[in-house]
C-alpha positions as CSV (number, residue, x, y, z in Angstrom):
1,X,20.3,-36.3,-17.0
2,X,16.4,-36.5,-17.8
3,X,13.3,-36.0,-16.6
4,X,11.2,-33.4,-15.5
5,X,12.7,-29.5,-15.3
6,X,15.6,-30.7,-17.8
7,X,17.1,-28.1,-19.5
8,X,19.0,-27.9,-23.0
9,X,23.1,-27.7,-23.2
10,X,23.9,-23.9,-23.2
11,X,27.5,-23.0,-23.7
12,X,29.6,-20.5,-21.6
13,X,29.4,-16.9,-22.7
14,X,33.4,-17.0,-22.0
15,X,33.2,-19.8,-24.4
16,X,35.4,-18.7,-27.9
17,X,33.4,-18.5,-31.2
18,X,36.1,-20.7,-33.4
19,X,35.4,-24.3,-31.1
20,X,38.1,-23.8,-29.4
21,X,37.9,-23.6,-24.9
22,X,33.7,-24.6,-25.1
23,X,31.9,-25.4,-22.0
24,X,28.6,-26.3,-22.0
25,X,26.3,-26.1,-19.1
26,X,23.2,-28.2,-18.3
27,X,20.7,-27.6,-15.6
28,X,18.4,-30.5,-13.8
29,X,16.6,-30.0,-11.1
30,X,19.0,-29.7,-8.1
31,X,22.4,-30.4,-10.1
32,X,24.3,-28.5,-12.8
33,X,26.0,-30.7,-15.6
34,X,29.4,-29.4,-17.4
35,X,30.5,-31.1,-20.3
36,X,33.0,-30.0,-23.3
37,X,31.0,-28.9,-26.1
38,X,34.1,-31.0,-28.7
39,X,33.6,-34.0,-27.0
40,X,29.2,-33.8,-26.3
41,X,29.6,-38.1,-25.9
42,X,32.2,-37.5,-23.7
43,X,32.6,-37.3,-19.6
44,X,30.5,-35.1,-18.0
45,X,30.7,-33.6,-14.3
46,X,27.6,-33.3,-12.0
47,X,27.8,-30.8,-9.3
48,X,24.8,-30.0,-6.4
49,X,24.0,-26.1,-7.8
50,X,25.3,-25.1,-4.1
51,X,28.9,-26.2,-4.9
52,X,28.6,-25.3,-8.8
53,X,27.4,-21.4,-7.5
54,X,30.9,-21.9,-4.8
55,X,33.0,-22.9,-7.3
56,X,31.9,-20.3,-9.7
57,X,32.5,-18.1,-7.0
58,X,36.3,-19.4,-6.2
59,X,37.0,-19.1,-9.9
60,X,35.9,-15.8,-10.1
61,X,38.0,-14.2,-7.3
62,X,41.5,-16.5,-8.5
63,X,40.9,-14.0,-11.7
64,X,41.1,-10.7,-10.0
């Protein structure tokens, strides 16, 4: 992901502080990237930021 409006990798607030459970977030235009912040090199998922914002949502209510 490049290009204009390209964002650096941010990780999750969730995220632990001894690199352990790291996410890392990317945003680019009309997608969100999600990539595991042990393995940057490593597969990376691309959602539209309308299904990352549901499935943020979905995750959210499965916790309460």
């Amino acid at each position: 992901m490049s290009g204009p409006g390209r964002t650096e990798w941010r990780k999750s607030s969730h995220s632990d502080h001894q690199g352990g459970n790291c996410i890392e977030l990317r945003r680019s235009g009309t997608a969100i990237a999600v990539r595991d912040s042990k393995n940057p090199n490593g597969p990376r998922l691309v959602f539209a930021r309308t299904a990352f914002r549901a499935l943020t949502r979905e995750i959210r209510s499965a916790g309460r």
